[in-house]
N, C-alpha and C positions, 0 to 999 in steps of 0.2 A: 535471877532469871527474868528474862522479859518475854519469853514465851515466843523467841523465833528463831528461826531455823536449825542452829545450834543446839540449844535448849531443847527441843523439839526432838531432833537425831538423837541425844544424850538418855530421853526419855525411853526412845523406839531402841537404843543401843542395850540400856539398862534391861528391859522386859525380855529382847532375843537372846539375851546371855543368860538372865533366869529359868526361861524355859528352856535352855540348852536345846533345843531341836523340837520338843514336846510339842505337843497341840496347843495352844491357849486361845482364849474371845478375849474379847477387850470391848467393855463400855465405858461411854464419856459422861462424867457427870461435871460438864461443865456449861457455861454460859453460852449461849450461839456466836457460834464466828471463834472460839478461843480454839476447839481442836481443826481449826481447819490444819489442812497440811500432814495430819499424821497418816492416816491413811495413805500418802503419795508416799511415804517414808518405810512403809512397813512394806509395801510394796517392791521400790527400789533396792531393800537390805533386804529381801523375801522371806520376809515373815509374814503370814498371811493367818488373820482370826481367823474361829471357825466355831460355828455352834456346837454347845455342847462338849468343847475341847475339857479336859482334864483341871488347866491352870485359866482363871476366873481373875483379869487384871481390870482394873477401875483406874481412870484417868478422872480426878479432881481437882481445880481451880478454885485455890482462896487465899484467905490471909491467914495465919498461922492462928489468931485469934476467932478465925469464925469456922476454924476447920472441927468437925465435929465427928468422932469416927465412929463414936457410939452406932450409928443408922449402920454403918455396916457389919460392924460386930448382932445387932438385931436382925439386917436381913440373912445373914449366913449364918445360923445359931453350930456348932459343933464341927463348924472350919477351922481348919489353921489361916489366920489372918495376919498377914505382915502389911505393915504401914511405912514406906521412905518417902520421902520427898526432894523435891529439886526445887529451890526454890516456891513459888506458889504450887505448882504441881504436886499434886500426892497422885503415888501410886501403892492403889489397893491391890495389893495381892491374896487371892482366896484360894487355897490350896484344895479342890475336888478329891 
């Protein structure tokens, strides 16, 4: 993955099909300038965050060697936590 507009859509496709209709947020823990675009994407395929939603997704950027999941198993202690990835992209899913 190179992180455009494909890759991108594949991301925002994978998340709306998880939350099958549900509510979800989504935070970016990525580099500036890396999530530009998704938000246009979530939009257009009307998925729209929202605070507070039930399903808790994390957009992260790294290399498979510096990805670290530990931090999120620590911030959401007694969640169901599912970890995939698309290339550099990991998507944290934290089940509310």
């Amino acid at each position: 993955l190179n992180n455009n507009y494909q890759d991108k859509k594949r991301v925002v496709k994978y998340i709306l099909n998880d939350t099958d209709g549900s509510s979800f947020n989504l935070y970016y823990d990525m580099p500036p300038g890396i999530n530009t675009g998704y938000s246009y994407l979530f939009k257009v395929l009307n998925g729209f965050p929202k605070d507070g939603a039930r399903n808790l997704y994390i957009l992260d950027y790294n290399t498979s060697d510096k990805f670290d999941p530990v931090k999120y198993y620590n911030d959401h202690p007694a969640k169901k936590i599912i970890i995939d990835s698309f290339g550099p992209v990991y998507i944290i899913t934290v089940k509310l």
